[in-house]
C-alpha positions in Angstrom: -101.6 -10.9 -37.6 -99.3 -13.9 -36.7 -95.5 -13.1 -36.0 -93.3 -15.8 -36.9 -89.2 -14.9 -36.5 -87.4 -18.3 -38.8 -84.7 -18.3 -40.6 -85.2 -17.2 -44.8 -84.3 -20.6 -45.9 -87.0 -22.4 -43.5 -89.6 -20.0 -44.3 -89.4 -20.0 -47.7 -89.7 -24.4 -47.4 -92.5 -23.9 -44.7 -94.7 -21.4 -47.3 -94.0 -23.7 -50.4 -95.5 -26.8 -48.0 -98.7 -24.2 -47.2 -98.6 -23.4 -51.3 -99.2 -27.0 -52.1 -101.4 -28.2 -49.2 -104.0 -24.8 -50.6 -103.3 -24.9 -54.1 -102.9 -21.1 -53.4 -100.0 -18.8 -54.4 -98.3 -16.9 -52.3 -97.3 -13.4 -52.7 -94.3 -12.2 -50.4 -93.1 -8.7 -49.9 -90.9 -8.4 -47.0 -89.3 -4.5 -46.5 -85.9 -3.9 -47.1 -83.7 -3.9 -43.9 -83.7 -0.8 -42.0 -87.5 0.7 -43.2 -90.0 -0.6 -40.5 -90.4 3.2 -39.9 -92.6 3.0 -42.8 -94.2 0.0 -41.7 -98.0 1.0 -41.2 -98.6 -2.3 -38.6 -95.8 -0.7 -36.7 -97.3 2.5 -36.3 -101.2 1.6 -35.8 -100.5 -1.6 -34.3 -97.0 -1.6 -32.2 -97.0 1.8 -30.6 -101.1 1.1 -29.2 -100.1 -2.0 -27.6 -96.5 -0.3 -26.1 -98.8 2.5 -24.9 -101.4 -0.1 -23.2 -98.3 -1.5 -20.7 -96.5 1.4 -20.3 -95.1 0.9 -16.4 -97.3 -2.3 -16.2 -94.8 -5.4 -15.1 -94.9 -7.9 -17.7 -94.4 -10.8 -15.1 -96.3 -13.6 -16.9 -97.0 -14.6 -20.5 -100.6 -14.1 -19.3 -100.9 -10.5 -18.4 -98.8 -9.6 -21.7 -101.5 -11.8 -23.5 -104.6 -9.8 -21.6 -102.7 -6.4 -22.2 -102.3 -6.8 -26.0 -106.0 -8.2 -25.9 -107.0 -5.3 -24.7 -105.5 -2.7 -26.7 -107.7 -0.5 -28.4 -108.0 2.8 -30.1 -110.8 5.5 -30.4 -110.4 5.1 -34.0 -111.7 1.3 -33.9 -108.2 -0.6 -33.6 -109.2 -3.9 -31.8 -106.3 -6.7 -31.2 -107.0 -10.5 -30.8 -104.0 -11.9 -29.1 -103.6 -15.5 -27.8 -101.1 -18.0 -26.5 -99.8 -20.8 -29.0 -99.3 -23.5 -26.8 -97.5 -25.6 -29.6 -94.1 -26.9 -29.7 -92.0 -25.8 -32.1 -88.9 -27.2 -33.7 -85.7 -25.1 -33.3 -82.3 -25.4 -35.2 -84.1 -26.8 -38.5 -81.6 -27.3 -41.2 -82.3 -26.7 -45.0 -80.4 -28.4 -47.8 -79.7 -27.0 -50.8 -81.1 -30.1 -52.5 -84.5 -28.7 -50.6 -84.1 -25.5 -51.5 -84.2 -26.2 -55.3 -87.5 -27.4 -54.8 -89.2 -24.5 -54.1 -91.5 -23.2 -56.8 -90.0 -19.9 -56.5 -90.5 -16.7 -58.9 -88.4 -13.7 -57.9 -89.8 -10.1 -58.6 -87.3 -7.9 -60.7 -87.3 -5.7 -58.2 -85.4 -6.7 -55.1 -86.0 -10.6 -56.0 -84.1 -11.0 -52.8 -87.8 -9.4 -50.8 -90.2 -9.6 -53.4 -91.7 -13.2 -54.7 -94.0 -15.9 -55.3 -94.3 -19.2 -54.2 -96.4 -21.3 -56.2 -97.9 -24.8 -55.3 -96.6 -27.7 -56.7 -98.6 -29.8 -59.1 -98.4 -33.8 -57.9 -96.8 -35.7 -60.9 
């Protein structure tokens, strides 16, 4: 699982630039505001992790990197956790000019959560 918190209009650029560089599609299905509740990774994932540092100070990036790593479950959950130690960008702006260039297919229902992002095909 990676967790990655951009803005729409960056991510949807980002993904077309991963469509093209693998020739793969991409399927996205994000849920509508206000339903993590019914998020299963929230439930299996989230609440085994908040349960593993409960009353633990999370004083450096490091012990909340060991603490997720070693969250597990009798039912088999294991987590791999690890520090990015990349630089990233912040305050990236998308034109609109860009955004036209995505090889975007919105799903009739909720186009808005639900689409694909093809590759492009070099001319």
């Amino acid at each position: 699982m990676v967790a990655i918190v951009i803005a729409p209009a960056t991510r949807k650029l980002k993904l077309q630039e991963l469509a093209t560089e693998t020739g793969k599609t991409i399927h996205v299905c994000h849920f509508p505001p206000g339903t993590s509740k019914w998020n299963k990774i929230e439930h299996r994932l989230f609440c085994q992790i908040t349960q593993n540092w409960r009353g633990r100070p999370l004083t450096t990036l490091q012990i909340v990197i060991n603490l997720i790593r070693n969250t597990t479950t009798t039912q088999g959950l294991e987590v791999e956790a690890r520090l990015d130690p990349n630089l990233y960008k912040t305050g990236i702006k998308v034109t609109d000019q860009e955004l036209d260039t995505i090889a975007i297919e919105r799903n009739s229902f909720h186009g808005e959560w639900n689409y694909i992002i093809k590759p492009k095909v070099a001319t």
